[in-house]
N, C-alpha and C positions, 0 to 999 in steps of 0.2 A: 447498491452503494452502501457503502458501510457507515452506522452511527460512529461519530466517535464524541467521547465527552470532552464537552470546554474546559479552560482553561478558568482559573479564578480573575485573571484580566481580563479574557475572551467573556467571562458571563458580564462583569463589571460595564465592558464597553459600550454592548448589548441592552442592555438594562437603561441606557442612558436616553434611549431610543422605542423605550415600550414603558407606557406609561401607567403610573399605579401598581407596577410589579417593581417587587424588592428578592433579594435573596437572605431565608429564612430555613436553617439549619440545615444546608445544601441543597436545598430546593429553589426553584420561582414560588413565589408566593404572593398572593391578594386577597386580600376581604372587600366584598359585597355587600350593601348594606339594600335592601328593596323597601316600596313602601308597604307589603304585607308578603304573608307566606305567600297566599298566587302566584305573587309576580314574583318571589325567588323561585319559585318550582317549576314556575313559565321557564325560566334563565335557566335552569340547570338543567330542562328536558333540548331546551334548544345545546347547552355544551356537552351533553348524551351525544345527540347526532353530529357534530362536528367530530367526537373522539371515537366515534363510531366509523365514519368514514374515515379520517386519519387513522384508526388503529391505534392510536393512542389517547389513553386516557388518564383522565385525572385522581389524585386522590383530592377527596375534599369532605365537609363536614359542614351541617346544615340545620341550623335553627332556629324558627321561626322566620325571622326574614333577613338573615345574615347565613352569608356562604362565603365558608374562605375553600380558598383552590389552592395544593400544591402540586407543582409540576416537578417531574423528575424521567430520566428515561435508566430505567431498569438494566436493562439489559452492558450501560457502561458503569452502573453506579456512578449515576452524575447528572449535571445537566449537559441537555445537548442543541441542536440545534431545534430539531423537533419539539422542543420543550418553548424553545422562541415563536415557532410556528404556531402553536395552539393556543399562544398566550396571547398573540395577534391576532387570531380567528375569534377568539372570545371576546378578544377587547372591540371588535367589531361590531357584535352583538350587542354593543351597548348605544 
């Protein structure tokens, strides 16, 4: 099945429906706030293995006890649905 990338209404509509993600300089985007580095490193090794099974993975950035995530699918320059998918498997995790 072919990715194809959403639409700026298609992301907007989407968004309405996954909670705590925003769209931040054409990515999905969230910050993570834990109560120590552990438990952010516990979360980011559990969103390892979900973007390891999906194949797709995050860019994100990690300090102390704060991890933001941007989602993006490479391959359309943009977001896609896959970008929804992950962003729902991680919100899960919580």
């Amino acid at each position: 099945m072919a990715i194809e990338k959403l639409s700026e209404a298609g992301i907007q509509k989407r968004l309405v429906a996954l909670d705590n993600w925003t769209l931040k300089n054409g990515k999905l985007y969230r910050e993570f706030v834990f109560s120590n580095f552990i438990e952010a490193f516990g979360f980011m090794t559990q969103v390892a293995i979900l973007s390891e099974k999906s194949n797709h993975h995050p860019e994100w950035f990690n300090v102390y006890k704060t991890v933001r995530i941007e989602l993006t699918t490479h391959e359309v320059e943009g977001v896609s649905e896959r970008d929804f998918g992950l962003a729902k498997d991680i919100n899960n995790l919580l």
